[in-house]
C-alpha positions as CSV (number, residue, x, y, z in Angstrom):
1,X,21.4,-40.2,21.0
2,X,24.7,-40.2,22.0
3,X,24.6,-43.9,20.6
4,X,26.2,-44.6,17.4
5,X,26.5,-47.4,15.2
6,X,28.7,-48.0,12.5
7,X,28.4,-51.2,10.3
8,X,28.2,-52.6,7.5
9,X,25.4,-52.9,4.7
10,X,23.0,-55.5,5.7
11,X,22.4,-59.0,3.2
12,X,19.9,-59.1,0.8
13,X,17.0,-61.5,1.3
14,X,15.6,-63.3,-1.7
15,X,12.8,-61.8,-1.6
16,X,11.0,-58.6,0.1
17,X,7.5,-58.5,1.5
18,X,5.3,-55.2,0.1
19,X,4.1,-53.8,2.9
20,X,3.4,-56.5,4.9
21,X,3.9,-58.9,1.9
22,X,2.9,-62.5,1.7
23,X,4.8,-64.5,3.7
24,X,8.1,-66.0,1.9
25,X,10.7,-67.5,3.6
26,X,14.1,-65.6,3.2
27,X,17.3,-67.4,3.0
28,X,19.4,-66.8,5.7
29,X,21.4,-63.6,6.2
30,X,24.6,-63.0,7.8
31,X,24.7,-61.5,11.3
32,X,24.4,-57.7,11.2
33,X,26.0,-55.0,13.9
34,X,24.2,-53.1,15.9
35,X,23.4,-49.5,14.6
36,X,22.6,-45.7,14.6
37,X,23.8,-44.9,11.2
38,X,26.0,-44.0,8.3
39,X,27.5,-45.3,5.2
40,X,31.0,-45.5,4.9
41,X,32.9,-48.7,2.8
42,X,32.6,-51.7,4.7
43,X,32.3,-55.3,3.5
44,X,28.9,-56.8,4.0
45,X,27.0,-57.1,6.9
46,X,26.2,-54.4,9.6
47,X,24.1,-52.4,13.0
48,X,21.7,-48.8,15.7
49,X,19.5,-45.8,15.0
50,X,21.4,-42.9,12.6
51,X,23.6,-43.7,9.6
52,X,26.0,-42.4,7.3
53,X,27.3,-43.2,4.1
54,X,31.0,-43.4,3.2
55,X,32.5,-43.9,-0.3
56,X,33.4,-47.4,-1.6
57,X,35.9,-48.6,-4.0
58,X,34.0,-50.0,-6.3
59,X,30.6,-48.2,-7.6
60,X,27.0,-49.2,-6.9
61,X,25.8,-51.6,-9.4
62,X,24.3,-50.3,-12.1
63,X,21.3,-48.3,-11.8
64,X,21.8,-48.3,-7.9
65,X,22.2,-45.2,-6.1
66,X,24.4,-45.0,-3.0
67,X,22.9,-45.7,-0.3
68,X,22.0,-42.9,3.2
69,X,22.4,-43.6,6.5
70,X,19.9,-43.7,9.3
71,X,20.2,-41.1,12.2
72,X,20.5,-41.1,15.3
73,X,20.6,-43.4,18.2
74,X,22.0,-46.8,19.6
75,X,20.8,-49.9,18.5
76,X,19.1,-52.7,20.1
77,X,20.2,-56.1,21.3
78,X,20.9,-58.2,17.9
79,X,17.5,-60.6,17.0
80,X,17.0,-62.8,14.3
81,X,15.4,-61.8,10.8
82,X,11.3,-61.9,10.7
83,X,9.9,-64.3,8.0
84,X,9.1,-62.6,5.1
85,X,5.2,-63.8,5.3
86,X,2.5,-61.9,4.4
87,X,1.9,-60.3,7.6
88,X,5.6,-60.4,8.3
89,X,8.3,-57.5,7.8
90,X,10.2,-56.1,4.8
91,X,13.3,-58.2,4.8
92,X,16.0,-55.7,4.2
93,X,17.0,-54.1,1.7
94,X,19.0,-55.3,-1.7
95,X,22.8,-55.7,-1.2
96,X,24.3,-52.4,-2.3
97,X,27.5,-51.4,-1.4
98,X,28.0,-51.0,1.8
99,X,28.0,-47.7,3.3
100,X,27.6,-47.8,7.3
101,X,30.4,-47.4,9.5
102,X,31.2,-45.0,12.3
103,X,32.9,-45.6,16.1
104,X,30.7,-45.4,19.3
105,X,30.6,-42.0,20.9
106,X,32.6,-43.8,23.8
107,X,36.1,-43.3,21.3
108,X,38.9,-41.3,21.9
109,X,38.7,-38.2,23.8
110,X,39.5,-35.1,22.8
111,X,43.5,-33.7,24.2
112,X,43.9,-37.1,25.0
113,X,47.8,-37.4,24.8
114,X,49.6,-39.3,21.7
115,X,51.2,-43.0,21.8
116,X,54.7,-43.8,22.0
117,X,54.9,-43.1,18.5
118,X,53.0,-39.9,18.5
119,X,50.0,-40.9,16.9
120,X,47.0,-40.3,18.9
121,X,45.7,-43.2,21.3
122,X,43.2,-45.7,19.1
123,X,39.6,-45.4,19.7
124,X,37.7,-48.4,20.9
125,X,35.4,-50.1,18.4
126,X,31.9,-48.9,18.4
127,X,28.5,-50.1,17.8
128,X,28.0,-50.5,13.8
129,X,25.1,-49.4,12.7
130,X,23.7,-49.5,8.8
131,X,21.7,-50.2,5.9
132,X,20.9,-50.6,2.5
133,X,17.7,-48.2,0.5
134,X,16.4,-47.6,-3.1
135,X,19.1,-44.8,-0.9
136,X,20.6,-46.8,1.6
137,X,20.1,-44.9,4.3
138,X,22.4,-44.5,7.5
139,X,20.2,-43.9,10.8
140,X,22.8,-41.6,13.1
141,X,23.3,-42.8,16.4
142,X,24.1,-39.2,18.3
143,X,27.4,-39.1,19.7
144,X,28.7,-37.5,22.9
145,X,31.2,-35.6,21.5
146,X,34.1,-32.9,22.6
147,X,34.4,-29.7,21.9
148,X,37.7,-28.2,20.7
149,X,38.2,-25.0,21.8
150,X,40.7,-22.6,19.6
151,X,42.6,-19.5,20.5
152,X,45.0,-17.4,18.3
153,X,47.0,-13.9,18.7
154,X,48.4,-12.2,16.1
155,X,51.5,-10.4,17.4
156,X,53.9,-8.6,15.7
157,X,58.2,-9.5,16.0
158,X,58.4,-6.2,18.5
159,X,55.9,-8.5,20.6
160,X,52.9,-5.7,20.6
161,X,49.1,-6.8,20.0
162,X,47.7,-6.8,16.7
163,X,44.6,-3.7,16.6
164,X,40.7,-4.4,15.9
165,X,38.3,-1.9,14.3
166,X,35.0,-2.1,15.8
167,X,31.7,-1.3,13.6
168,X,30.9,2.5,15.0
169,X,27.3,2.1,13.9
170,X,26.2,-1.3,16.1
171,X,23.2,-0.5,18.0
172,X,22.9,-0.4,21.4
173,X,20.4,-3.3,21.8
174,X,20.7,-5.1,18.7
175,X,17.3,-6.8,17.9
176,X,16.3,-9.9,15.2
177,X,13.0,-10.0,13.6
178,X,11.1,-12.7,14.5
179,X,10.9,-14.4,11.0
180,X,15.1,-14.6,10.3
181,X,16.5,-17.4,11.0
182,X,18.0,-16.2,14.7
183,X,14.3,-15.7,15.3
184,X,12.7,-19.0,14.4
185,X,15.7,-20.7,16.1
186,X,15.0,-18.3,19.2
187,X,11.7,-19.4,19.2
188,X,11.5,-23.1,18.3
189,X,14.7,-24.1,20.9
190,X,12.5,-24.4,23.9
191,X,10.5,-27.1,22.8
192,X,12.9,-29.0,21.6
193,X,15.0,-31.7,24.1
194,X,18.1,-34.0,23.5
195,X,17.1,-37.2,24.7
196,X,19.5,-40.1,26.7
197,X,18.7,-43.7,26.6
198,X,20.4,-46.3,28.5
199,X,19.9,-50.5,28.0
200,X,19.6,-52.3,30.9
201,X,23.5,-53.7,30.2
202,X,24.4,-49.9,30.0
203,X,24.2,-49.7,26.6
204,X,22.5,-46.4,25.1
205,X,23.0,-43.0,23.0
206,X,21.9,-39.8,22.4
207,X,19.3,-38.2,19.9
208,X,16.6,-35.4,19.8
209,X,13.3,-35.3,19.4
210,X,10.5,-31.9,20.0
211,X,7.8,-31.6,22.0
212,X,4.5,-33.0,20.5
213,X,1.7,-31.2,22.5
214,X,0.9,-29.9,26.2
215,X,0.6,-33.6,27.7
216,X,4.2,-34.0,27.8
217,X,4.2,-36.0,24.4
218,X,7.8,-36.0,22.7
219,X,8.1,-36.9,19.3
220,X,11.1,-38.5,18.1
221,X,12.8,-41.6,15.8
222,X,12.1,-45.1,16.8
223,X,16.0,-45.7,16.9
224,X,16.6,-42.9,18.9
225,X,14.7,-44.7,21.9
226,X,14.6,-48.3,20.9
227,X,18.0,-49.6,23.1
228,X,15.7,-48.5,26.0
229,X,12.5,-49.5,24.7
230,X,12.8,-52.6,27.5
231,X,13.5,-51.9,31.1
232,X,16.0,-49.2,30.5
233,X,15.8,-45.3,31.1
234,X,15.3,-42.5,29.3
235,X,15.6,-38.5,29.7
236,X,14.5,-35.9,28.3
237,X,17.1,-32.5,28.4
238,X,15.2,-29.2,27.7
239,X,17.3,-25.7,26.3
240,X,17.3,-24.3,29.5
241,X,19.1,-27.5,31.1
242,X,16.5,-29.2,33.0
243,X,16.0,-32.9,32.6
244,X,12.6,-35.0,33.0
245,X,12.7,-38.9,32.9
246,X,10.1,-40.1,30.2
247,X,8.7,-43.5,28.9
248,X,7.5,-44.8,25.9
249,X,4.4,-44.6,25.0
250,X,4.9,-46.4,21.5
251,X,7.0,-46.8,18.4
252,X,6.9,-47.9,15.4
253,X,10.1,-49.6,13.9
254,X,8.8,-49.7,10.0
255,X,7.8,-46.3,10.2
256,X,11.4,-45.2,12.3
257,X,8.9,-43.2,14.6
258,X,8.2,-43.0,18.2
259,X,6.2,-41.3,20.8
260,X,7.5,-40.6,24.7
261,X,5.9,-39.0,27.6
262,X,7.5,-36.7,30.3
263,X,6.6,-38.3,33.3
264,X,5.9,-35.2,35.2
265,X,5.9,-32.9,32.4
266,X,6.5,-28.7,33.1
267,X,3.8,-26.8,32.7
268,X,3.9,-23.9,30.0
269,X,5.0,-26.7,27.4
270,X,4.7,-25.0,23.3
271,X,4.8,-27.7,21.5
272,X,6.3,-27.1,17.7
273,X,3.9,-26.2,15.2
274,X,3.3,-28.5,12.2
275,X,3.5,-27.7,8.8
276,X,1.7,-29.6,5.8
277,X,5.0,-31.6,4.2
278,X,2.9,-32.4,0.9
279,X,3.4,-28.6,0.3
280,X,6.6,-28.7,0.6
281,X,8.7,-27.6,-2.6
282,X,12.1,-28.1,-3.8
283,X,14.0,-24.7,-3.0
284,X,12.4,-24.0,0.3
285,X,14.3,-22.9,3.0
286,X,15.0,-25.8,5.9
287,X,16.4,-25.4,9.9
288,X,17.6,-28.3,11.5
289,X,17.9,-28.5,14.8
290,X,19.4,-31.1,17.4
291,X,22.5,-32.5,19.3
292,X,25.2,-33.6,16.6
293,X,27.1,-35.8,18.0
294,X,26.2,-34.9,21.7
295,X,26.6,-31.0,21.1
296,X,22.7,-30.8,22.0
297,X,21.0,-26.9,20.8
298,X,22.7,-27.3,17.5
299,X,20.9,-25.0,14.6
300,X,21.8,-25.6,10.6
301,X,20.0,-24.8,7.7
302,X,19.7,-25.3,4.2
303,X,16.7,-26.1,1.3
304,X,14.8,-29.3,0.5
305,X,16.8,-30.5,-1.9
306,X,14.2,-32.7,-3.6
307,X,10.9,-35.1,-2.2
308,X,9.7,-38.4,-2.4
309,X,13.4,-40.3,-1.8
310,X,12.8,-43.8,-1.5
311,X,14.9,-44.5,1.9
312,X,15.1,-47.8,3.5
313,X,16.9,-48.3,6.8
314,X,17.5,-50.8,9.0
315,X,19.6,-51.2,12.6
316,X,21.9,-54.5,11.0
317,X,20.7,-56.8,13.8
318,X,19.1,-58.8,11.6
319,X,15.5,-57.5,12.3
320,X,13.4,-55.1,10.9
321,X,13.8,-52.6,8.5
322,X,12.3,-49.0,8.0
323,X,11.3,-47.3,4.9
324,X,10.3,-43.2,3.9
325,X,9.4,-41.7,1.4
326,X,11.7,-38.9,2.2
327,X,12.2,-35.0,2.1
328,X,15.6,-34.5,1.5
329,X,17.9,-31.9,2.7
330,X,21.5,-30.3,2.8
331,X,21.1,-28.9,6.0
332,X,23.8,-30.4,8.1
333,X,22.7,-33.1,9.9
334,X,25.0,-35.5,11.7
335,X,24.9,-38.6,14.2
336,X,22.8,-37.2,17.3
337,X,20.1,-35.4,15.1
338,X,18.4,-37.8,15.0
339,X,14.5,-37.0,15.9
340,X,14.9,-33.9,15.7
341,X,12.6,-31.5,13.7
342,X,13.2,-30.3,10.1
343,X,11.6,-26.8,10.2
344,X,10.5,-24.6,6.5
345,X,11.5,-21.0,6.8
346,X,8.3,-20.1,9.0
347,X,9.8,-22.1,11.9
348,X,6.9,-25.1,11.2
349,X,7.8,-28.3,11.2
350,X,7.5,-30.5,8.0
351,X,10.0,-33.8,8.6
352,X,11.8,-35.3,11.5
353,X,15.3,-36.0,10.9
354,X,16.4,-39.5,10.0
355,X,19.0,-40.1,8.0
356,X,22.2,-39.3,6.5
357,X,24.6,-40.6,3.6
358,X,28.0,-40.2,4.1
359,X,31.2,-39.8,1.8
360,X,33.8,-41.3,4.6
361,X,34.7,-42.3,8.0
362,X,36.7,-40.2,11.0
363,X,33.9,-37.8,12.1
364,X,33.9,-35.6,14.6
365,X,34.4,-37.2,18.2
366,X,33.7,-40.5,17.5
367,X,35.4,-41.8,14.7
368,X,31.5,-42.0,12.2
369,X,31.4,-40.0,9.4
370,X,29.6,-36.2,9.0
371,X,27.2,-34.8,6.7
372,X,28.3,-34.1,2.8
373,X,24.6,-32.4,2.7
374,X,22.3,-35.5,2.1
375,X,20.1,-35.8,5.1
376,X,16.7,-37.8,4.7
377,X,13.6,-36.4,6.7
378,X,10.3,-38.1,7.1
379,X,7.6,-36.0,6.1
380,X,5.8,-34.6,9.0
381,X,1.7,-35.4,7.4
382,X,3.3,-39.4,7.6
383,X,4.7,-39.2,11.2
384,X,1.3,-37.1,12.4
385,X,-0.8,-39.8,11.3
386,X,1.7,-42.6,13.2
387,X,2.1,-40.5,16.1
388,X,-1.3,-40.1,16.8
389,X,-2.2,-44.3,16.7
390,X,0.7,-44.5,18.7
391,X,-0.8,-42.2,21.7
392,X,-4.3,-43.6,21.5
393,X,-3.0,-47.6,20.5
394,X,0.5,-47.8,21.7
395,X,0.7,-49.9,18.2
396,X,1.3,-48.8,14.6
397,X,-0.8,-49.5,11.6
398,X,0.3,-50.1,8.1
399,X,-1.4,-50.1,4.9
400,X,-1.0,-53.6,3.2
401,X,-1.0,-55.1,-0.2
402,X,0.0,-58.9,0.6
403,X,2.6,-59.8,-1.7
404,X,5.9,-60.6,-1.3
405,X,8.5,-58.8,-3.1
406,X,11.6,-60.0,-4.8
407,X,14.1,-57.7,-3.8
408,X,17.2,-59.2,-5.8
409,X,15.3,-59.0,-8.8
410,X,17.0,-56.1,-11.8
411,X,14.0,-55.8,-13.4
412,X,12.6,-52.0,-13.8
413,X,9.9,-52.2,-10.9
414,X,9.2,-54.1,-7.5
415,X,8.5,-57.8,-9.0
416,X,6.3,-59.9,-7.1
417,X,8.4,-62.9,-5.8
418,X,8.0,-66.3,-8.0
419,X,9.5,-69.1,-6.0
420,X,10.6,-69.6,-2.0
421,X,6.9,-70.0,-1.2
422,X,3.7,-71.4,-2.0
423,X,1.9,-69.2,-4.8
424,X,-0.9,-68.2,-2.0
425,X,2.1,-66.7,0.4
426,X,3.7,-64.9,-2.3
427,X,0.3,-63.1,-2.8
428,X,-2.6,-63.5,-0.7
429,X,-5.4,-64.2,-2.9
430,X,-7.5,-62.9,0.0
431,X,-5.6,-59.7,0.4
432,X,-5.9,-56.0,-1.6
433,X,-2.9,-57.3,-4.9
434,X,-4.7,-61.0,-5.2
435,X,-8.5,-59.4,-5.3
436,X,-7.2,-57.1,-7.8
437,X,-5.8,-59.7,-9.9
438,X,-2.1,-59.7,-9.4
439,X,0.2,-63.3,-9.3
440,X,3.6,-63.9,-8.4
441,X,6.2,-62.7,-11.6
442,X,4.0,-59.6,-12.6
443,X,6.1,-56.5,-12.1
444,X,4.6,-53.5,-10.2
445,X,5.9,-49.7,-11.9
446,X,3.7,-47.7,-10.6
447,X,1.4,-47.1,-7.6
448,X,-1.0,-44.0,-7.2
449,X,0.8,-41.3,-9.5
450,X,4.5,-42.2,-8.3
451,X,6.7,-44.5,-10.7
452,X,7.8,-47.4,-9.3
453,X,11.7,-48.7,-9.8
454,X,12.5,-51.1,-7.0
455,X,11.2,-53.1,-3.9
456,X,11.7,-50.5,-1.5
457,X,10.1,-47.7,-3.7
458,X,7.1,-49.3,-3.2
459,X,7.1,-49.9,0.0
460,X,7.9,-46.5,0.8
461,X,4.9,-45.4,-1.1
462,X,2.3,-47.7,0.2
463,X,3.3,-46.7,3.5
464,X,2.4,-42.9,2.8
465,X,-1.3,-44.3,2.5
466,X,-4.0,-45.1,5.2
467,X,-5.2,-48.4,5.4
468,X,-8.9,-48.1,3.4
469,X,-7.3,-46.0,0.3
470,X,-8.5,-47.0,-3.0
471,X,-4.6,-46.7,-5.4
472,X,-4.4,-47.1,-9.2
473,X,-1.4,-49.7,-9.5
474,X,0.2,-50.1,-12.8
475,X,1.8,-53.8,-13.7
476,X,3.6,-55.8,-16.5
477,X,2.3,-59.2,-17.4
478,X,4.8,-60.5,-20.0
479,X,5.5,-57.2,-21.3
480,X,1.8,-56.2,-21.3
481,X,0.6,-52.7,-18.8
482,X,-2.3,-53.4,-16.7
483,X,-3.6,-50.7,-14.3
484,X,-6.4,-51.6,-12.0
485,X,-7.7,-50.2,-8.8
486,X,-6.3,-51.7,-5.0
487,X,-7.9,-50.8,-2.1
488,X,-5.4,-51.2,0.6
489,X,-5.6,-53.7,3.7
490,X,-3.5,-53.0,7.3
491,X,-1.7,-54.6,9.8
492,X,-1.4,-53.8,13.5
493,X,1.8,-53.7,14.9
494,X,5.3,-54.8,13.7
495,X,6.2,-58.1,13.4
């Protein structure tokens, strides 16, 4: 969306919930800005749907990787923190440095004249967006941006023309084949639509998302649409330049997904075919498509980088927070991609784009910073499965543990939280962990065949389950390995 946030890293809660943990209260954090997202130096505290991550003075603290930025979209009003219960949200993530910042899309215009002193007009403040991850991530709020035209002559001193040589061999009617790139962009445009969402108080942004199936369904980020979520309106804009108004059908704020519907959809509607993201492998060939800061129709490409990136994101309003389990690419993706598909080199979709980390601030139109290649995707198998609950439900469901975890803690693993709630909050001894024989202290490091380092590592794992799944989990009890079998719980809805 055409929204973006800039911020700063969100406070650290005591302790973490795992997928809807057990209940533990969390101490009080410090108001957070509204977001879309990146990650650029910013003391703490932070805000709407894309991010970016800019470079900080200091490092990360030890064995803590900088944090992304989630992608695209304005956030919502500000709201105060969830209790970390069992059946309440992650808090967010650890304090890392913070890497969120960016203007609102509303800055300084392009050509505008300079000041008195000939530096260029200052650009209003924007919406902060931001968050902290095993990668921080930045969600990118899209922006509506300028375009800069450029012309240039070459002319000699006796003022004639410079000449061009034209290729003598150029076919007549030059013709792509359907698998190059020009092809599979050719191809998957049509189906895919910058969307607009305006608040009630005028508020809104700009992001992407790509048509779902024949009904009209549009599938997109949860930030992208959540400033409109309540009373407020949202379009859809099509390749070809027609617009349809839509409405949500549902969304999912821990997941970062959501689901509109074209209100009087066109007929002929192709929606995107899906690939299968667990056969995704590092290498492969990625095209990203969206509206980068407002320029809607935008094509990149690149490779998936690498797979299973812890991510956790959060808008800095003091709410909820998301997590993936990302694919991650160096396509370019920027503020305004946001919901847009991540496509493998047979024009398929296999992630929706998310989530960016930054290196600095000043990017293009609006002040938030650009890609430096690390964009986050969610895996297209996880957002199917949401999507789909989402059209028959309207509500999400997670897969649950009941603990709570401690996400301050620098042990080697998600610890189970010891203190800031009775022992039966801080695991249910009714829920999947307490029938399996955890307690509060042991230290979770691995879950299924994925090692686990942090809090928000598993999380983002759990979440790539169904409700019902039977996990091998792997714990330390005073330095002793335990691995036993957990058969996961759910949750309906966020909290």
């Amino acid at each position: 969306m055409s929204t973006e946030n800039e911020g700063t890293a969100a406070p650290t809660p005591s302790a973490a919930p795992s997928t809807p943990p057990v209940a533990a209260p969390a101490p009080e954090t410090p108001a957070a800005e509204p977001v879309t997202q990146q990650l650029p130096p910013t003391p703490p505290p932070g805000t709407e749907p894309t991010r970016q991550i800019p470079p900080t003075p200091a490092g990360p603290a030890p064995g803590q990787a900088p944090p992304p930025a989630p992608a695209y979209a304005q956030p919502p009003a500000p709201q105060a923190p969830a209790a970390h219960g069992a059946e309440g949200w992650p808090p967010p993530p650890p304090a890392v440095p913070a890497y969120g910042s960016g203007g609102g899309h509303d800055g300084g215009t392009w050509g505008a004249p300079p000041t008195a002193d000939g530096m260029p007009p200052a650009k209003p403040k924007g919406k902060g967006g931001l968050v902290a991850a095993v990668l921080v991530a930045a969600l990118l709020a899209g922006g509506v941006g300028g375009g800069i035209g450029f012309w240039a002559a070459e002319r000699s001193e006796n003022g004639v023309g410079s000449t061009t040589v034209a290729a003598s061999n150029t076919p007549k009617d030059l013709k792509r084949e359907a698998g190059s790139i020009a092809g599979l962009a050719a191809g998957a445009l049509p189906s895919v639509v910058t969307i607009e969402a305006s608040a009630g108080d005028g508020e809104g942004g700009t992001g992407t998302g790509f048509v779902y199936d024949q009904q009209g369904h549009i599938l997109t980020n949860n930030h992208v649409v959540a400033s409109a979520a309540n009373g407020g309106k949202l379009s859809a804009t099509f390749s070809d330049g027609k617009k349809y108004e839509a409405e949500v059908i549902g969304r999912a704020q821990g997941y970062d997904v959501a689901v509109l519907k074209l209100k009087s959809p066109p007929s002929g509607l192709k929606p995107l075919p899906l690939g299968d993201s667990d056969k995704v492998a590092v290498g492969d060939s990625t095209i990203a498509i969206g509206a980068p800061f407002g320029l809607s129709n935008t094509v990149t490409t690149g490779i998936v980088s690498a797979k299973n990136r812890p991510v956790a994101s959060g808008d800095a309003s003091g709410g909820k927070n998301s997590y993936m389990s990302a694919l991650q690419t160096d396509a370019s993706i920027n503020p305004g991609n946001s919901g847009g598909p991540l496509l493998d080199g047979r024009g398929a979709v296999i992630g929706i784009n998310s989530a960016i980390q930054s290196a600095g601030n000043g990017g293009f139109g609006g002040g938030q910073a650009g890609s430096i290649g690390l964009g986050f995707a969610i895996p297209i198998n996880q957002a199917k499965n949401v999507a789909e609950s989402l059209i028959k439900t309207g509500k999400p469901v997670y897969p649950i543990i009941s603990v709570s975890v401690d996400l301050q803690s620098k042990t080697d693993g998600a610890k189970i939280s010891e203190q800031g709630a009775p022992a039966n909050d801080l695991v249910d001894p009714n829920g999947p962990a307490g029938k399996a024989g955890l307690k509060p202290g042991d230290v979770i490091t691995r879950f299924g065949d994925k090692p686990i380092d942090s809090g928000p590592t598993l999380i983002s794992e759990i979440w790539t389950h169904k409700p019902g799944d039977v996990v091998k989990l792997t714990y330390l009890r005073d330095g002793k390995p335990t691995t036993v079998d957990i058969t996961l719980g759910s949750r309906v809805g966020d909290k």
